[in-house]
N, C-alpha and C positions, 0 to 999 in steps of 0.2 A: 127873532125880532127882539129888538133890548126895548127896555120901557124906560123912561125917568120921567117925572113929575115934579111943577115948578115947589121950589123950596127944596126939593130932595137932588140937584145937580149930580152929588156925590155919590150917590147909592142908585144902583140898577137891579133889574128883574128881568126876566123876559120871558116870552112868551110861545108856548109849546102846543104847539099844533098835533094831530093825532089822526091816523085813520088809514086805512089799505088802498094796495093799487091794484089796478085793475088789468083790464087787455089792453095790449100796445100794437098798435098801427102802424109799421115804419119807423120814424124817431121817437113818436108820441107815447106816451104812457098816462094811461087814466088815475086820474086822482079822487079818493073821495074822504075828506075830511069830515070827523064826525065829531070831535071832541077838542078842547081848548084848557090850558089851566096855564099859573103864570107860577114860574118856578122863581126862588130868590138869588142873589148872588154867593156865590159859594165864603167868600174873603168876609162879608160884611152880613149876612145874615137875618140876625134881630134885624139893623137899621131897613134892610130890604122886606122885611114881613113887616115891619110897620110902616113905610113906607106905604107898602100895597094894603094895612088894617086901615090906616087914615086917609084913604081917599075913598074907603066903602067897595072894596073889589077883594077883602077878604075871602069871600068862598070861591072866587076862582083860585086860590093855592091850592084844589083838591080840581081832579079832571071834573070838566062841565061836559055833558051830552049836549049836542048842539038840536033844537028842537027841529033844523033842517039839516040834514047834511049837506057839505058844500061839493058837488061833483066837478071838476076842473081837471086840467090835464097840464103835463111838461113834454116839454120837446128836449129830448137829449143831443147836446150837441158832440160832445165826447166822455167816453166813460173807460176805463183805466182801472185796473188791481186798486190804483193810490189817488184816482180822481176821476169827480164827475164835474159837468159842464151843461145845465140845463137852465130850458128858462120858463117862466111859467103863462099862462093864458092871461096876462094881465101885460106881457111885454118885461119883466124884471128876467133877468138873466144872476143864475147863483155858479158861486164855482166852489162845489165842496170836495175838501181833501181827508182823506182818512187818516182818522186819530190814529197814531203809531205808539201810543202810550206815553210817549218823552212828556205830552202836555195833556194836562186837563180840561173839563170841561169846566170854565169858570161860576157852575150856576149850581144849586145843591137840588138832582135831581129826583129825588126819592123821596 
Protein backbone atom coordinates (compact mmCIF):
# COMPACT_ATOMS: atom_id res chain seq x y z
CA UNK A 1 0.00 0.00 0.00
CA UNK A 2 1.86 3.44 -1.03
CA UNK A 3 1.29 6.40 1.41
CA UNK A 4 1.40 10.28 0.45
CA UNK A 5 0.37 13.07 2.63
CA UNK A 6 -1.10 16.43 1.58
CA UNK A 7 1.96 18.99 0.91
CA UNK A 8 4.25 15.80 0.24
CA UNK A 9 2.40 14.88 -3.48
CA UNK A 10 6.00 14.17 -4.60
CA UNK A 11 7.40 11.81 -2.04
CA UNK A 12 5.85 8.22 -1.07
CA UNK A 13 6.39 5.48 1.59
CA UNK A 14 4.41 2.55 1.93
CA UNK A 15 3.27 0.39 3.98
CA UNK A 16 4.53 -3.33 4.99
CA UNK A 17 2.37 -5.61 6.51
CA UNK A 18 3.90 -8.79 8.23
CA UNK A 19 2.84 -12.14 9.61
CA UNK A 20 2.38 -16.17 8.80
CA UNK A 21 -0.15 -18.30 6.94
CA UNK A 22 -1.87 -20.62 8.16
CA UNK A 23 -4.01 -24.00 6.98
CA UNK A 24 -5.75 -23.68 3.65
CA UNK A 25 -9.11 -24.95 2.85
CA UNK A 26 -9.54 -25.58 -0.84
CA UNK A 27 -8.60 -22.07 -2.46
CA UNK A 28 -8.49 -20.28 0.93
CA UNK A 29 -5.42 -19.64 2.77
CA UNK A 30 -5.36 -18.36 6.46
CA UNK A 31 -3.87 -15.05 7.21
CA UNK A 32 -2.71 -13.74 10.38
CA UNK A 33 -1.02 -10.44 10.37
CA UNK A 34 0.86 -9.35 13.43
CA UNK A 35 3.03 -6.46 12.64
CA UNK A 36 3.13 -3.17 10.60
CA UNK A 37 5.96 -0.53 9.72
CA UNK A 38 6.12 1.97 6.85
CA UNK A 39 9.30 1.58 4.75
CA UNK A 40 10.53 4.97 2.71
CA UNK A 41 10.98 5.36 -0.94
CA UNK A 42 14.00 3.95 -2.21
CA UNK A 43 14.94 7.23 -5.16
CA UNK A 44 14.02 9.96 -2.47
CA UNK A 45 14.67 8.74 0.87
CA UNK A 46 15.56 11.76 3.53
CA UNK A 47 12.32 13.52 1.68
CA UNK A 48 10.23 10.21 2.57
CA UNK A 49 11.52 9.69 6.38
CA UNK A 50 10.58 13.25 6.75
CA UNK A 51 7.81 13.24 5.22
CA UNK A 52 6.65 10.16 7.63
CA UNK A 53 9.02 12.33 10.84
CA UNK A 54 6.46 15.44 10.13
CA UNK A 55 3.23 13.95 10.28
CA UNK A 56 4.29 12.23 13.87
CA UNK A 57 4.23 8.35 12.58
CA UNK A 58 8.13 8.24 13.00
CA UNK A 59 8.37 5.12 14.99
CA UNK A 60 6.35 3.14 12.72
CA UNK A 61 9.77 3.17 10.18
CA UNK A 62 10.88 0.23 12.70
CA UNK A 63 8.28 -2.99 12.78
CA UNK A 64 5.23 -2.29 15.33
CA UNK A 65 3.77 -5.53 17.05
CA UNK A 66 0.13 -5.18 16.42
CA UNK A 67 -1.57 -5.29 20.04
CA UNK A 68 -4.15 -7.67 18.24
CA UNK A 69 -3.35 -9.65 15.45
CA UNK A 70 -5.34 -9.42 12.57
CA UNK A 71 -6.54 -13.07 11.55
CA UNK A 72 -7.99 -12.90 7.76
CA UNK A 73 -7.81 -15.15 4.90
CA UNK A 74 -7.13 -15.10 0.62
CA UNK A 75 -8.73 -17.09 -1.75
CA UNK A 76 -6.22 -17.94 -4.40
CA UNK A 77 -7.53 -17.73 -7.69
CA UNK A 78 -4.47 -18.69 -9.83
CA UNK A 79 -0.98 -19.33 -8.82
CA UNK A 80 2.09 -20.00 -11.34
CA UNK A 81 6.27 -20.49 -10.78
CA UNK A 82 5.79 -16.41 -12.07
CA UNK A 83 2.34 -15.43 -10.72
CA UNK A 84 -0.37 -15.29 -8.10
CA UNK A 85 -3.98 -14.15 -8.35
CA UNK A 86 -5.59 -13.73 -5.00
CA UNK A 87 -8.09 -11.68 -3.35
CA UNK A 88 -8.49 -10.91 0.22
CA UNK A 89 -11.72 -11.17 2.75
CA UNK A 90 -12.52 -7.57 2.25
CA UNK A 91 -13.43 -8.34 -1.56
CA UNK A 92 -9.87 -6.46 -3.18
CA UNK A 93 -8.49 -8.79 -5.58
CA UNK A 94 -4.19 -8.48 -5.95
CA UNK A 95 -2.39 -10.01 -8.85
CA UNK A 96 1.28 -10.39 -7.83
CA UNK A 97 4.16 -11.32 -10.29
CA UNK A 98 7.60 -12.51 -9.30
CA UNK A 99 10.50 -10.19 -9.12
CA UNK A 100 12.82 -11.80 -11.78
CA UNK A 101 15.53 -9.36 -10.68
CA UNK A 102 15.55 -7.05 -14.01
CA UNK A 103 13.49 -4.51 -11.47
CA UNK A 104 13.54 -3.49 -8.02
CA UNK A 105 11.76 -2.82 -5.31
CA UNK A 106 11.16 0.94 -5.29
CA UNK A 107 10.96 1.26 -1.35
CA UNK A 108 14.46 0.95 1.00
CA UNK A 109 13.57 -2.13 2.69
CA UNK A 110 15.99 -2.88 5.41
Amino acid sequence: MLVSLDGWERTDAAVVWSGSLGKGKGSKIEVKLDSIRLVPALTSTRESRDMIESAGIGRWLKAQKLKSPISTYLEVAHISPDMTVQTDEAGTTFVMKKNTGTTSIPFKMD
